[in-house]
N, C-alpha and C positions, 0 to 999 in steps of 0.2 A: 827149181821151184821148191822152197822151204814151205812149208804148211804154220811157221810162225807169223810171216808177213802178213797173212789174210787173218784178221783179229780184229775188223769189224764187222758185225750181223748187218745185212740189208734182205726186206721183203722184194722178192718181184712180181712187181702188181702189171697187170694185165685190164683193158676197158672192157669195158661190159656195156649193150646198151641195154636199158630197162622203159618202160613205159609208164610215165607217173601217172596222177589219176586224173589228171584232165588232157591226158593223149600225148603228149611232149616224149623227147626221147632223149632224157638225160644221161649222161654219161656216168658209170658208177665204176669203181676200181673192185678187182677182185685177188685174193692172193693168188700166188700161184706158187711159189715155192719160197724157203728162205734160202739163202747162202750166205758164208764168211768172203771178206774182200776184202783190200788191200787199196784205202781211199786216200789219196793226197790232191790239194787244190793246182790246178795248173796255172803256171806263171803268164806274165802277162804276154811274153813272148808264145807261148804254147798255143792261147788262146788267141793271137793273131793268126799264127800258123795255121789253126783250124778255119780260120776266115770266120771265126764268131763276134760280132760286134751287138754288144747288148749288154745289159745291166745286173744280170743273174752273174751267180759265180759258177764257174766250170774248175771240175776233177774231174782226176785221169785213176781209174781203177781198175783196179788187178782183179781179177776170178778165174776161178777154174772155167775149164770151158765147158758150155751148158748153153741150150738155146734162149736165145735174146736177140729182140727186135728194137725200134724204135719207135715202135707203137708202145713200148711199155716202160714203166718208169721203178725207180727203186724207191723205199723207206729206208730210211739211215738211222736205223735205231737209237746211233752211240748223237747223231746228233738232234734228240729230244724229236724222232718222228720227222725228220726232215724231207721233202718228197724231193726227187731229182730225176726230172726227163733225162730219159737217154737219146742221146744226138747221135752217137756213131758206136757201133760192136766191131773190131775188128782182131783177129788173130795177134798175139803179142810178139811173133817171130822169136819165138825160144821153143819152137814143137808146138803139137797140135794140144797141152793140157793146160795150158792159158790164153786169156781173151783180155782184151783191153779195151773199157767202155769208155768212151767220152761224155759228160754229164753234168746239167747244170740246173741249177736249183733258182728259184725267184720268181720263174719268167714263163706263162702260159701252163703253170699247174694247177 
């Protein structure tokens, strides 16, 4: 694991619920931490593989490992604020000091 690879900043934002003023309970983002990662778009094979069929684009990203759910989504700074649900966190199978996110941007953010 090189510490050159992960050379884009992303926010990991976490929902919040809040109560606006006529009682509704919209949903609001809050940061929760930054980190550097390692963002490439997945091919269209990749994206069968995962069994995603929809219209948003999916990356496969590299980070240290750090808790992450898929209740929570990233900002991609390098791509002008880009918001991207995370779909899947799982172990990169190279040691327990990277995680491999599945994540797609367009679609239910």
């Amino acid at each position: 694991m090189t510490a050159g690879k992960y050379n884009q900043l992303v926010t990991i934002q976490a929902p919040s619920a809040t109560t606006d003023s006529i009682g509704g309970q919209p949903t609001s983002w809050v940061d929760v931490r930054t980190a550097y990662a390692e963002i490439k778009p997945m091919s269209g094979r990749e994206v069968q593989a995962a069994q995603q069929l929809n219209s948003g684009a999916m990356y496969r990203i590299a980070m240290r490992a750090q808790p992450l759910t898929t209740s929570q989504r990233l900002v991609w700074h390098a791509a002008g604020g880009a918001l991207l649900n995370i779909r899947a966190v799982m172990p990169s199978g190279r040691g327990g000091g990277e995680i491999i996110v599945t994540a797609e941007s367009g679609m239910g953010i």
